[in-house]
N, C-alpha and C positions, 0 to 999 in steps of 0.2 A: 407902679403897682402899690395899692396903699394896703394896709393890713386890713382890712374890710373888704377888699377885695379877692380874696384866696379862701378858696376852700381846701378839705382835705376831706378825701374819704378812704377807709380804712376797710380791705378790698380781702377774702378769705381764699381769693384765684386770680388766676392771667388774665386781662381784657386786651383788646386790643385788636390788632390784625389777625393773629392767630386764637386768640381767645376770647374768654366770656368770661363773665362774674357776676356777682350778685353783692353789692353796696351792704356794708356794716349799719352805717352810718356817713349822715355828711351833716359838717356843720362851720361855723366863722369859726375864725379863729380870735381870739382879745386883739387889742392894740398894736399888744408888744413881738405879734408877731410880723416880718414872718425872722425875723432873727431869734426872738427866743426860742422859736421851734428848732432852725437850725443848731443852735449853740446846747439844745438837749442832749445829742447824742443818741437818740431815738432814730434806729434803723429809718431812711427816707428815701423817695424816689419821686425825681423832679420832673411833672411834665407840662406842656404847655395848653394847646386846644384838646389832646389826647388825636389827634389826627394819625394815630401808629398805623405799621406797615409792619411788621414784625414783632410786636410786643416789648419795644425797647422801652416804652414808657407806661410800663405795668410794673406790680410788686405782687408778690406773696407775702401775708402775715407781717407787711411795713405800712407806712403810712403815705400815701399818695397825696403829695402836695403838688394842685395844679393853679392855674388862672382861672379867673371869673372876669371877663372884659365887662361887664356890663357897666359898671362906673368909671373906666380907667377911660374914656374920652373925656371927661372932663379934668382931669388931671395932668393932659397935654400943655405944654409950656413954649409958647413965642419964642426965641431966645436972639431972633434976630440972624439978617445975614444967611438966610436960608435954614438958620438953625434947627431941629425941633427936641425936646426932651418929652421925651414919652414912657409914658408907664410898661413895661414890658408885657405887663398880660391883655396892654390893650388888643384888635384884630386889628389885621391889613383893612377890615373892611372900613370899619371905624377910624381906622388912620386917615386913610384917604377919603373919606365924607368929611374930615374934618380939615386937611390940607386941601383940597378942592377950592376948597370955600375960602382957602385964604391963597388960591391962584396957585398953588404949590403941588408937590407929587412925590412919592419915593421913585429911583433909578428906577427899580425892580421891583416888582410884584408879583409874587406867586399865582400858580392859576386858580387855586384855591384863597379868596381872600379871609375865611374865616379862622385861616388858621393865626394865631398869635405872633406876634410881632420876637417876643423873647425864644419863642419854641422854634423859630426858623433861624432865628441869627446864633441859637446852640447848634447848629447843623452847619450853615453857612447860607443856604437860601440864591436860590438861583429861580432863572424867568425868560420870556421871549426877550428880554431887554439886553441878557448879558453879553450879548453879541456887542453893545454899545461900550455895556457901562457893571462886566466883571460880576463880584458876588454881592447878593446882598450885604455882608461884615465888613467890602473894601468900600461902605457907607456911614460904617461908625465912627461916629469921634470919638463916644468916651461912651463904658459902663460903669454901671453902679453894682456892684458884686459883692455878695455876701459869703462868708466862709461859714466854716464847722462851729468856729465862736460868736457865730452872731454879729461880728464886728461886717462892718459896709464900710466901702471903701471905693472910688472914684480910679477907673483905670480907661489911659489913654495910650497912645502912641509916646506918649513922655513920661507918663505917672504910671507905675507898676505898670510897664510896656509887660513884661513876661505876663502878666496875667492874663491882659488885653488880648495876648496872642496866642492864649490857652485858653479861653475863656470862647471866644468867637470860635464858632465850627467847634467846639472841644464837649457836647454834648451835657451839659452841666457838669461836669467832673471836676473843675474847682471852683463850684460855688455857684449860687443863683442869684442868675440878673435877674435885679429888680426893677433899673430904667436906663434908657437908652439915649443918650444922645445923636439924634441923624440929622444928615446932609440929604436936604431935598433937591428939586430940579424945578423950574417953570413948569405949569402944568400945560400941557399941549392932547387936547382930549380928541381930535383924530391924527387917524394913522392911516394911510394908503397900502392899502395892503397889493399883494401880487402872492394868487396859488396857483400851484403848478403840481401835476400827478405826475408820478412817476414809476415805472416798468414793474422796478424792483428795489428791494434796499437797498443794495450797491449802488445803482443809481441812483439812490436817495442821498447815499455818502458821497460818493461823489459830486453832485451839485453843493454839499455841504460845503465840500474842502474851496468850491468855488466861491462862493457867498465868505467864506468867512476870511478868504485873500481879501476881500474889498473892505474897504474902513469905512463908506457911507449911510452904511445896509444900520437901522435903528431897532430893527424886530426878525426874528427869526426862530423859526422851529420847523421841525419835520415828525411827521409822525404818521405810524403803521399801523390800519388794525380795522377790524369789520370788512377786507379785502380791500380796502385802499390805503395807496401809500399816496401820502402828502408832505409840499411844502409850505411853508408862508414864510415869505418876505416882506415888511413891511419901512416903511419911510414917516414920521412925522410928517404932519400937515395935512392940509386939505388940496393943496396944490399936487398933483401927481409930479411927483419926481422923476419915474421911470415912463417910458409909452404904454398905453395899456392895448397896442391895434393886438385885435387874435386871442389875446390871456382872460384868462380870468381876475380879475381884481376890482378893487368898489373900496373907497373912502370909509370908513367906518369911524363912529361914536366910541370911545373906551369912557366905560363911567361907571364907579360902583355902585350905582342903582341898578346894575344888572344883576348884582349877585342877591336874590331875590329866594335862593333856597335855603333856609335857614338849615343847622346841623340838625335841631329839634324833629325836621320833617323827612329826615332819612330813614330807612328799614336797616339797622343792621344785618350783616353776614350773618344766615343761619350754617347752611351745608359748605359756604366757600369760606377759605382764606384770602386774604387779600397780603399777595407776597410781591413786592416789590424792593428793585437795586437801579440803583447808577453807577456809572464807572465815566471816570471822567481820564482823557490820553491826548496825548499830545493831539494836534490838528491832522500832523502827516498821517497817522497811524489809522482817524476815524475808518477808513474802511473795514479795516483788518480787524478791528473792535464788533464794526454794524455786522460782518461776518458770520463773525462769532457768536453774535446775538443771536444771528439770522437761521443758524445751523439747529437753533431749539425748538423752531415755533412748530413745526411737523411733526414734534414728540412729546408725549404726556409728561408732566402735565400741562405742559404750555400752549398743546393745540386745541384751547376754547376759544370760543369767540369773543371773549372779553382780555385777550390779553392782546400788551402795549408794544410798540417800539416808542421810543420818544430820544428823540435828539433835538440838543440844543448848540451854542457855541457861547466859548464864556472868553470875552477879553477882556482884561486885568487893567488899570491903569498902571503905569511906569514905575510907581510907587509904592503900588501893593505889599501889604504887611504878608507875610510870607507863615501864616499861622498854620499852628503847630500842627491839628488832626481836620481843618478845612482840607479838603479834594482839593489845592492850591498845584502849580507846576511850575517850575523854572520859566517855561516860554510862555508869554504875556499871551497868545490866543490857545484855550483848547476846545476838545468836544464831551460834551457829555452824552452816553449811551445809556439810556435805562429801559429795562425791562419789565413792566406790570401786570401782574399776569394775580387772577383768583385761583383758586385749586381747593382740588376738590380736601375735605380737613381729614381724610384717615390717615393715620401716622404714616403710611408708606408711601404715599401721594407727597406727604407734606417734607416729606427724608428727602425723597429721589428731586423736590425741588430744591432743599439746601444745599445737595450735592453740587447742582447746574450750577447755584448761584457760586457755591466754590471754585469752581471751575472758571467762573467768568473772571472774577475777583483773582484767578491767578492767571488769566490771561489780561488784565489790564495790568498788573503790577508787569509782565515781562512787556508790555509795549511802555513800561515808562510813564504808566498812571497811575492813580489813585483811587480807590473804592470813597463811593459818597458815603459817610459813616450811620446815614437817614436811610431805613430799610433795612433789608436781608444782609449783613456783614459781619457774617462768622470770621473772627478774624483767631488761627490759633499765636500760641507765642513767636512762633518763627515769623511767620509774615508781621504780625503787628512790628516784632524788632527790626523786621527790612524796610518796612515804609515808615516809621518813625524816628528811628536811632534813637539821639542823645536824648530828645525830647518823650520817649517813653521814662526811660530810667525817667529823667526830668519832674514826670506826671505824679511817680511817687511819691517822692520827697515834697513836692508841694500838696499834696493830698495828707500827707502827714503832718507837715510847720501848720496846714490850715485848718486842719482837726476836721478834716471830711472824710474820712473811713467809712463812715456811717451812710453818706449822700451817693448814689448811684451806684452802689459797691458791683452790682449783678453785671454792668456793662461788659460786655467782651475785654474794650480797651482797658480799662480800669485792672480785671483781673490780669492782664497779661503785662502791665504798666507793675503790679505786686507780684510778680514771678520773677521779673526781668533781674 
């Protein structure tokens, strides 16, 4: 992301999933930014495509620094050996029009590809692929991360490893990537897919816990909603791997010339919110997770017909960095459960759904998982200091040596990372 590339606009309300605003102003910023904005000390809030579920990347009365992808393709760097150095506010979409071309692909890909490259791998970033090939951030070699002084600084697996692993999944809270170095894959543009309907969610989980015993399986997802429950399973290649006598299944083109709906030509949410969580638990447990999920959709506000189940499976390579606030687990396969749901925006609508979401969030921490920190995740002091430990104290003190008090201060983590 080159400083020509970044806008900011200085925002007098909440935008976002829950909210609305109306723009001060937007304008470039000089050269010297985006460091000498950071190293101001001017109250900030870092976000990437603005894609919220929650309003985690909105301010009041701060300055909203985001991306602007529109040049950041051209700023993509060869580096050899599957390498690639990319600008962080370039899109997935743009990533991949551009590695395409050069026979290349990232693991994982969001199902949204316009969302930003830096704004997902603050999160951690997960896809139908992670069944293969883990989180988006168990892709990165190296960031480029800026502190509260402005200073930029090169973090890997070797070089300011603690950053690296504060930095990925850690929500911008110590600093904004600026560029990214990723590990690509051969690009293999069909996929054989196999969908299968199923009863119920339980037997959605269940087939889950089956698919993600196997180690061949390349694609997968399950998902509930408009009265069907669904799987796909899917296989690189154009050769069918599995039988297809009886099933439903069909070869298919993956290509980001499909992603054809620009953000521009969306209607924002007028009378809905748009509230969404994932909770990611061990494999054994997915049932008792989709359950729980399952026990909400008959009760307001979740029984409209625009709300989600979505399950994934996310296996880890052997040598996964083990970062600090990524939904990350001891045991290399788990599941991710999320919940999508719009509701309706009167305050008591919008309560009784943060409560659910409490609720979920404290039933994945007792099976031994971790709330996705992307979305609805209240998290109070107690829980944050049980799914974090050393590495909250940890957040403080480096939010302090970095001189970032100023950068994201509103985040749940953040405040409960300066109580601890």
């Amino acid at each position: 992301m080159s400083a020509a590339d970044v806008s900011v606009t200085d925002f007098d309300a909440d935008f976002g999933g829950l909210y609305r605003a109306t723009p001060r102003a937007v304008h470039r910023l000089p050269s010297a930014f985006p460091a000498a904005l950071l190293g101001s000390g001017r109250p900030l809030t870092l976000r990437g495509s603005g894609h919220s579920c929650a309003g985690q990347t909105v301010t009041d009365d701060e300055l909203l620094v985001t991306y602007a992808p529109d040049t950041a393709i051209r700023e993509i760097r060869d580096l050899g050996d599957g390498l690639f150095e990319v600008p962080a506010g370039a899109s997935w979409l743009g990533l991949e029009w551009y590695l395409n071309r050069q026979g290349r692909t990232f693991p994982i890909l969001p199902d949204h590809l316009h969302m930003s490259v830096g704004g997902t791998l603050s999160v951690g970033g997960a896809g139908v692929e992670s069944i293969r090939s883990g989180w988006q951030i168990d892709h990165v070699e190296r960031i480029q991360l800026i502190d509260g002084t402005g200073r930029s600084r090169w973090c890997s697996r070797t070089e300011h490893e603690e950053l690296f692993r504060f930095a990925l999944g850690g929500l911008g809270t110590v600093g904004l990537i600026e560029r990214v170095v990723l590990r690509t894959a051969d690009h293999e543009p069909h996929v054989h897919e196999h969908r299968a309907d199923h009863a119920s969610l339980g037997e959605l989980a269940e087939h889950t816990i089956r698919v993600a015993d196997r180690t061949d399986v390349d694609i997968y997802s399950g998902m509930a909603g408009r009265g069907r429950i669904r799987s796909v399973t899917g296989w690189r290649g154009s050769r069918p791997a599995q039988p297809c006598d009886g099933e439903d299944c069909a070869v298919i083109t993956q290509s980001p010339m499909k992603e054809i709906d620009p953000p521009a030509t969306w209607q924002p949410l007028v009378d809905r919110a748009r509230m969404w969580a994932d909770y990611v638990v061990p494999v054994d447990h997915c049932v008792s997770m989709v359950e729980t999920v399952a026990a909400q959709l008959d009760r307001a506000p979740f029984d409209g017909p625009a709300t989600r189940v979505y399950i994934l499976v996310v296996r880890r390579p052997a040598d996964a960095v083990p970062f600090a606030f990524a939904p990350v687990l001891p045991a290399p396969v788990s599941v991710g459960v999320g919940l999508y749901a719009t509701v309706d925006r009167a305050p008591d609508a919008v309560a009784d759904a943060r409560k659910t979401f409490r609720d979920l969030q404290r039933r994945c921490c007792e099976l031994g998982g971790r709330p996705y920190l992307y979305g609805v995740a209240d998290l109070d002091d107690a829980k944050a200091t049980g799914l974090y430990g050393d590495d909250l104290n940890r957040l403080a003190e480096l939010r302090s040596s970095l001189r970032l008090e100023h950068v994201n201060a509103q985040l749940p983590i953040v405040r409960a990372a300066g109580r601890t």
